[in-house]
C-alpha positions as CSV (number, residue, x, y, z in Angstrom):
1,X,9.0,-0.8,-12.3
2,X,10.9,-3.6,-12.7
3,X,9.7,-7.5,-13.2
4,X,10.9,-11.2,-12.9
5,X,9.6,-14.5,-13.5
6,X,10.3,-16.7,-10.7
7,X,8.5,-20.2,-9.4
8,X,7.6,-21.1,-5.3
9,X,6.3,-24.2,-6.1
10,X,7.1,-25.6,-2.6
11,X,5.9,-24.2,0.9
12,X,9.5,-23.3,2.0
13,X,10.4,-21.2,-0.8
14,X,7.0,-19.1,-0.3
15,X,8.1,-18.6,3.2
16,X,11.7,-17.5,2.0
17,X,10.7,-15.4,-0.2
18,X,8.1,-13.7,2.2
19,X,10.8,-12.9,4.7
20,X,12.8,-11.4,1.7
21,X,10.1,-9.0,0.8
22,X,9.0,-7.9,3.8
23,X,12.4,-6.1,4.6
24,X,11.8,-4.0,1.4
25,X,10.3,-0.7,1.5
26,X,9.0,-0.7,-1.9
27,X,5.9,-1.8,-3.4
28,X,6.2,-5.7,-4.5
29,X,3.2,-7.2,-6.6
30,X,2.8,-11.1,-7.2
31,X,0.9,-12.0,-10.6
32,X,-0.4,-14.4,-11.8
33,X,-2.7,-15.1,-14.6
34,X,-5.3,-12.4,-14.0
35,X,-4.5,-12.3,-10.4
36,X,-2.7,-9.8,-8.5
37,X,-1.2,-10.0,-4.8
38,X,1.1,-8.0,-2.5
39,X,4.1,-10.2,-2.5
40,X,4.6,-9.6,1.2
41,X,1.7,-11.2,2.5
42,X,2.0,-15.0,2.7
43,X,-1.8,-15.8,2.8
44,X,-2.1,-13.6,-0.9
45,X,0.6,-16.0,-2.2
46,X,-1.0,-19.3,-0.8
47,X,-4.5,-18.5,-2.9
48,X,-2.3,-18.2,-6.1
49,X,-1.4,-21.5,-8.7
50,X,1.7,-22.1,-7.5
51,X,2.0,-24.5,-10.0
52,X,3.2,-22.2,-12.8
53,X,5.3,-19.2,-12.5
54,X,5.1,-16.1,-11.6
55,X,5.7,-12.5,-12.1
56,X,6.9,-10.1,-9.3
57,X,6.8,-6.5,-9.9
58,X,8.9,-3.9,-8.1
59,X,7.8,-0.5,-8.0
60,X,10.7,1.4,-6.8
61,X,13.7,3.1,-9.2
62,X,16.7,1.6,-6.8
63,X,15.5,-1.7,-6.7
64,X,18.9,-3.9,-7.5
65,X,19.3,-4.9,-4.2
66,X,15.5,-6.4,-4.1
67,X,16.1,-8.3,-7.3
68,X,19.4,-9.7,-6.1
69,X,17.6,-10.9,-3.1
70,X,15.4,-13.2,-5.6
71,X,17.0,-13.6,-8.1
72,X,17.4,-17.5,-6.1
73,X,13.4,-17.8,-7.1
74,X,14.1,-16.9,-10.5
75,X,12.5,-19.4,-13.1
């Protein structure tokens, strides 16, 4: 598992990054506070505090490509 802190504090960066994880195979997880979402689906991310940052976990060994892909969210 891997893990990043990134920030989608606006509704077009939720989006990009939803198009971005739904081309993954692996398991991607959104957190925040106590809260926990599957990164892929928009509606999870929309019920989260934008506001602050976030953590995305990746559950996959060969996952370089994926963080790559966000590292443009990163915090």
């Amino acid at each position: 598992m891997k893990s990043m802190t990134i920030s989608l504090e606006m509704a077009q960066r939720v989006k990009d990054f939803v198009a971005v994880t739904q081309n993954c195979d692996c398991e991607i997880l959104l957190k925040s506070g106590k809260y926990v979402v599957d990164a892929k689906s928009i509606l999870g991310i929309f019920s989260l505090d934008l506001s602050k940052p976030l953590t995305v976990e990746i559950y996959d060994d060969n996952c370089e490509d994926v963080i790559a892909k966000l590292s443009k969210f990163a915090k």
